[in-house]
Backbone as JSON Lines, residues from 0, in Angstrom:
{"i":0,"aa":"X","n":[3.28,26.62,7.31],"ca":[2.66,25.73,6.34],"c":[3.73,24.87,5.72]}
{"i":1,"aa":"X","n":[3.32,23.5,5.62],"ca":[4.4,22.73,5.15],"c":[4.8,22.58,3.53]}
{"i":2,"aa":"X","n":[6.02,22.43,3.18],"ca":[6.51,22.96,1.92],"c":[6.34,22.26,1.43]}
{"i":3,"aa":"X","n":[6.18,22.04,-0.4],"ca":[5.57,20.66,-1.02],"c":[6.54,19.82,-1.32]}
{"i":4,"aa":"X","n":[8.24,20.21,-1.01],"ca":[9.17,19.64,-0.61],"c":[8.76,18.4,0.81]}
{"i":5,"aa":"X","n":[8.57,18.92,1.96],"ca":[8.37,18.5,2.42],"c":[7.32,17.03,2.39]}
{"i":6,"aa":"X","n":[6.13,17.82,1.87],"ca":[5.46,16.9,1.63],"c":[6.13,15.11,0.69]}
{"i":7,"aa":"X","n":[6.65,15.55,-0.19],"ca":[6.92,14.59,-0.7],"c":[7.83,13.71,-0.2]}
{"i":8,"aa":"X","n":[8.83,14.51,0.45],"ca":[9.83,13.68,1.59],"c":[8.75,12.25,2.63]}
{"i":9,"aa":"X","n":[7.99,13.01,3.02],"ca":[7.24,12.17,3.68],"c":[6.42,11.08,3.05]}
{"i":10,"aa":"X","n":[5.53,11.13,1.28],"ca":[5.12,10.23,0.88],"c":[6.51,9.15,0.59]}
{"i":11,"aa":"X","n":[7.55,10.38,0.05],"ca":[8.75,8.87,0.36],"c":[9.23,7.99,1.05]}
{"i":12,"aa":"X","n":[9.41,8.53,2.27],"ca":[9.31,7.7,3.42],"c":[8.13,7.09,4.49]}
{"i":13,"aa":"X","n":[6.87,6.96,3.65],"ca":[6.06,6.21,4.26],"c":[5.72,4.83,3.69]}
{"i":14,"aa":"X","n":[5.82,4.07,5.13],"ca":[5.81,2.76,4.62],"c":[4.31,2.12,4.88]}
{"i":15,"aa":"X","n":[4.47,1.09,3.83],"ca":[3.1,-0.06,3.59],"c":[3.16,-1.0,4.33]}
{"i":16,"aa":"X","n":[2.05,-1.34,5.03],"ca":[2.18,-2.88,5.41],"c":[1.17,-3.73,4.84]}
{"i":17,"aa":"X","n":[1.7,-4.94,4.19],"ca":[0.67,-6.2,3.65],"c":[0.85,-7.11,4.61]}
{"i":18,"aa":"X","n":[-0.01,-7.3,5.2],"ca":[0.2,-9.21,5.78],"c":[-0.44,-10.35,5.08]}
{"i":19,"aa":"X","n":[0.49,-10.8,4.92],"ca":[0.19,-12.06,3.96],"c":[-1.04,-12.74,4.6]}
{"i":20,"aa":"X","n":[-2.2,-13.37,3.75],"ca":[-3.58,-14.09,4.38],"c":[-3.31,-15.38,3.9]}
{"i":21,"aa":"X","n":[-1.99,-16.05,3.79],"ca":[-1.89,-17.24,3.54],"c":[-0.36,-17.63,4.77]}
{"i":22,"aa":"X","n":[0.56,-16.69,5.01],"ca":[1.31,-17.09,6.04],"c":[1.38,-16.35,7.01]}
{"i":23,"aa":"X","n":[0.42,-14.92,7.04],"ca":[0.61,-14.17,8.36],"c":[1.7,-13.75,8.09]}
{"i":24,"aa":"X","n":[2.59,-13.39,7.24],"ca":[3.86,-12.7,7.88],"c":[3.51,-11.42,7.28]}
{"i":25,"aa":"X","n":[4.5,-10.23,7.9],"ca":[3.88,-8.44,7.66],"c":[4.98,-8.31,7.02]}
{"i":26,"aa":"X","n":[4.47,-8.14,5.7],"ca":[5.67,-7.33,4.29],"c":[5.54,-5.73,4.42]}
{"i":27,"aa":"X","n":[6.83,-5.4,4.94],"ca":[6.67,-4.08,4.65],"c":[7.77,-3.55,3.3]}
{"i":28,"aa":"X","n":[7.05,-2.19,3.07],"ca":[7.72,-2.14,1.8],"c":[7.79,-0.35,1.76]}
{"i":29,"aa":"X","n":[8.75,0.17,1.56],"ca":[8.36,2.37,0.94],"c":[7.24,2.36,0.4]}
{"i":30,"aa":"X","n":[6.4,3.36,0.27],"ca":[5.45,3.62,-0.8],"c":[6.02,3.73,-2.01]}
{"i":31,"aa":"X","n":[6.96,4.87,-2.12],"ca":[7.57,4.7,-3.18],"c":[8.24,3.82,-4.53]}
{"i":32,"aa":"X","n":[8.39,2.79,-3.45],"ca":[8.81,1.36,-4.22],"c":[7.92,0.56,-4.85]}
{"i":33,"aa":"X","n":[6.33,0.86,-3.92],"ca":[5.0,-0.32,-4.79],"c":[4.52,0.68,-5.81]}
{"i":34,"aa":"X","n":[4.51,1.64,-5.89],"ca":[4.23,2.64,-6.67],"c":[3.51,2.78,-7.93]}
{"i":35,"aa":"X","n":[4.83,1.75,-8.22],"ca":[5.09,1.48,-9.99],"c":[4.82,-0.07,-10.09]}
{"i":36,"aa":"X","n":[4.73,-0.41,-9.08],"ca":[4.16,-2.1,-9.44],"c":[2.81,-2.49,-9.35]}
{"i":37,"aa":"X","n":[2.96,-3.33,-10.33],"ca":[1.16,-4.3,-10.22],"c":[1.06,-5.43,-9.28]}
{"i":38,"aa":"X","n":[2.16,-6.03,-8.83],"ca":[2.31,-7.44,-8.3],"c":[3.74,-7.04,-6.99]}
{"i":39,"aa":"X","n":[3.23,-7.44,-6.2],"ca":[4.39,-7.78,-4.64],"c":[4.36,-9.14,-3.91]}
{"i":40,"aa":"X","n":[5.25,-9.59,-3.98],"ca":[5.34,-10.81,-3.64],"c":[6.04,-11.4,-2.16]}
{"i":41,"aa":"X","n":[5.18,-11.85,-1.35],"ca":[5.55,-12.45,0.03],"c":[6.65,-12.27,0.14]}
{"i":42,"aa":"X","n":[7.01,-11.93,1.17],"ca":[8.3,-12.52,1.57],"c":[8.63,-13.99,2.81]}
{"i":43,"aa":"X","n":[7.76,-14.08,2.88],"ca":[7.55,-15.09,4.14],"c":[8.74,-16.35,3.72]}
{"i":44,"aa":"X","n":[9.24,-17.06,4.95],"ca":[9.37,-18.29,4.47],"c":[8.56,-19.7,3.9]}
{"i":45,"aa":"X","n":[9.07,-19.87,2.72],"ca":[8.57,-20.51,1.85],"c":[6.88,-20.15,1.26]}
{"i":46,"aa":"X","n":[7.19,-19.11,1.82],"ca":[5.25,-18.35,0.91],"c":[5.45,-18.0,-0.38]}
{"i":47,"aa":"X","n":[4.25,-18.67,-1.53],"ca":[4.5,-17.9,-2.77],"c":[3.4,-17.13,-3.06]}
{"i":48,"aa":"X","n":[2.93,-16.59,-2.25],"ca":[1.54,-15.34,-2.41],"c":[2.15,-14.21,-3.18]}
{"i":49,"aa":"X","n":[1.19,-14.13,-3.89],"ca":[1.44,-12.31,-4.57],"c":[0.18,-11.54,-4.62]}
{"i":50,"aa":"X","n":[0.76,-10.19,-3.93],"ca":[0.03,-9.38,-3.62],"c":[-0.41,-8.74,-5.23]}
{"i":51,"aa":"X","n":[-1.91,-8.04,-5.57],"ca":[-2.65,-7.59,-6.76],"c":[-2.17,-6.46,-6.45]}
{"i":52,"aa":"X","n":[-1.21,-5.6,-6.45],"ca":[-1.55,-4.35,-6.01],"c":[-2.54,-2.87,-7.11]}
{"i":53,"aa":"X","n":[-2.58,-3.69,-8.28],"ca":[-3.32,-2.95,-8.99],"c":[-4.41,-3.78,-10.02]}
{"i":54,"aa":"X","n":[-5.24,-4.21,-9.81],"ca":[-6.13,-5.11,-10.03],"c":[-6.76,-4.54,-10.82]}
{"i":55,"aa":"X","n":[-7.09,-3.04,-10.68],"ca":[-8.22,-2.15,-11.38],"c":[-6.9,-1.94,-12.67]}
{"i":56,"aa":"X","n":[-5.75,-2.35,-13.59],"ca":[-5.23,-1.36,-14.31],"c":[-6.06,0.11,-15.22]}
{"i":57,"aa":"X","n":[-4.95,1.3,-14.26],"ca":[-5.54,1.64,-15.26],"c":[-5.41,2.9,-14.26]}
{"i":58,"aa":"X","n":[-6.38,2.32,-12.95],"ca":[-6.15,3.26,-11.99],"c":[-4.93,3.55,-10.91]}
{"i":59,"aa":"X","n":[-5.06,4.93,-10.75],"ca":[-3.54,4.74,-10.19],"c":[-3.54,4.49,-8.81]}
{"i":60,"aa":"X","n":[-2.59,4.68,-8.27],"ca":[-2.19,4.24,-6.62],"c":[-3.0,5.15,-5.74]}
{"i":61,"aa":"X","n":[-2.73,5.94,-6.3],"ca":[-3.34,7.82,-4.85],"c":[-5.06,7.15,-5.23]}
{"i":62,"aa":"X","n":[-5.47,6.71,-6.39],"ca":[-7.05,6.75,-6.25],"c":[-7.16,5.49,-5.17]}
{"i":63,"aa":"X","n":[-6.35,4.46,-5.63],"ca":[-6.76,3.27,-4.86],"c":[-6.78,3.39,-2.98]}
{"i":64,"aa":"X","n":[-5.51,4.13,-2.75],"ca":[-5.57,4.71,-1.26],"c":[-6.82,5.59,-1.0]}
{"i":65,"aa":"X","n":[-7.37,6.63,-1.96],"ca":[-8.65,7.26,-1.44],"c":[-9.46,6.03,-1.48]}
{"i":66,"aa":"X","n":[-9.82,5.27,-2.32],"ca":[-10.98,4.13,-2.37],"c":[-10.46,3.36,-0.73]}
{"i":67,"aa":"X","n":[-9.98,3.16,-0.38],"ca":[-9.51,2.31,0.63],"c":[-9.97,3.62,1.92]}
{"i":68,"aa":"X","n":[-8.96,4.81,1.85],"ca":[-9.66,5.21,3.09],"c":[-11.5,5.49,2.78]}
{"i":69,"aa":"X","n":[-11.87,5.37,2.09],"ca":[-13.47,5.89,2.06],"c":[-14.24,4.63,2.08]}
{"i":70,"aa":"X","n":[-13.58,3.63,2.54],"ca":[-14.27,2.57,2.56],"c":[-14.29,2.3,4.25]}
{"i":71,"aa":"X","n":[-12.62,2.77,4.58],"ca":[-12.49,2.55,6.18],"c":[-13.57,3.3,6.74]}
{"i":72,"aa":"X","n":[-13.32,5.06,6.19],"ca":[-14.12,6.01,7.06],"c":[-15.77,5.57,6.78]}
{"i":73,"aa":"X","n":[-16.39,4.85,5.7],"ca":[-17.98,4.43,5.84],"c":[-17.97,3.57,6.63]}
{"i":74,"aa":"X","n":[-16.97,3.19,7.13],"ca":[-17.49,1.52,7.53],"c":[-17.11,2.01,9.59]}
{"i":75,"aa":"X","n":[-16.85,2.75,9.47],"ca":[-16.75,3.66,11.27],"c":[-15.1,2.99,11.87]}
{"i":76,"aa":"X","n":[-14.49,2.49,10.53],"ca":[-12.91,2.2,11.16],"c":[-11.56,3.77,11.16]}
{"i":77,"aa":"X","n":[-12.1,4.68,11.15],"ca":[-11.24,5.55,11.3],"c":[-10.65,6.32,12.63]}
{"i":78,"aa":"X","n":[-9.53,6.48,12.95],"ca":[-8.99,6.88,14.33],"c":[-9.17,7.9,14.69]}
């Protein structure tokens, strides 16, 4: 059984991907790092998009990832 050491090693090192819907380019970023932010911002050349990453304040990150997978798994996008 995996240790809750472990576990957390791995939310640390899992990464996000945003692709920008204004230049197509794929921002990746740690989880760890968007975490604590409300706002991520493109990296593209010359893109000034910023990502909402917390739109709902208030709610935190782990709810917004369940809302997201329970939207994939209703909608029949799960692997």
């Amino acid at each position: 059984m995996a240790d809750s050491r472990d576990i957390r090693q791995a939310h640390a090192a899992a990464r996000i991907l945003l692709i920008c819907p204004e230049c197509g380019h794929e921002n990746t970023e740690y989880a760890q790092m968007l975490q604590g932010k409300s706002t991520f911002y493109c990296t593209g050349d010359g893109c000034d998009y910023i990502f909402e990453l917390d739109p709902n304040r208030g709610t935190s990150f782990a709810e917004l990832c369940r809302h997201l997978y329970a939207t994939l798994y209703s909608t029949g996008s799960h692997g």
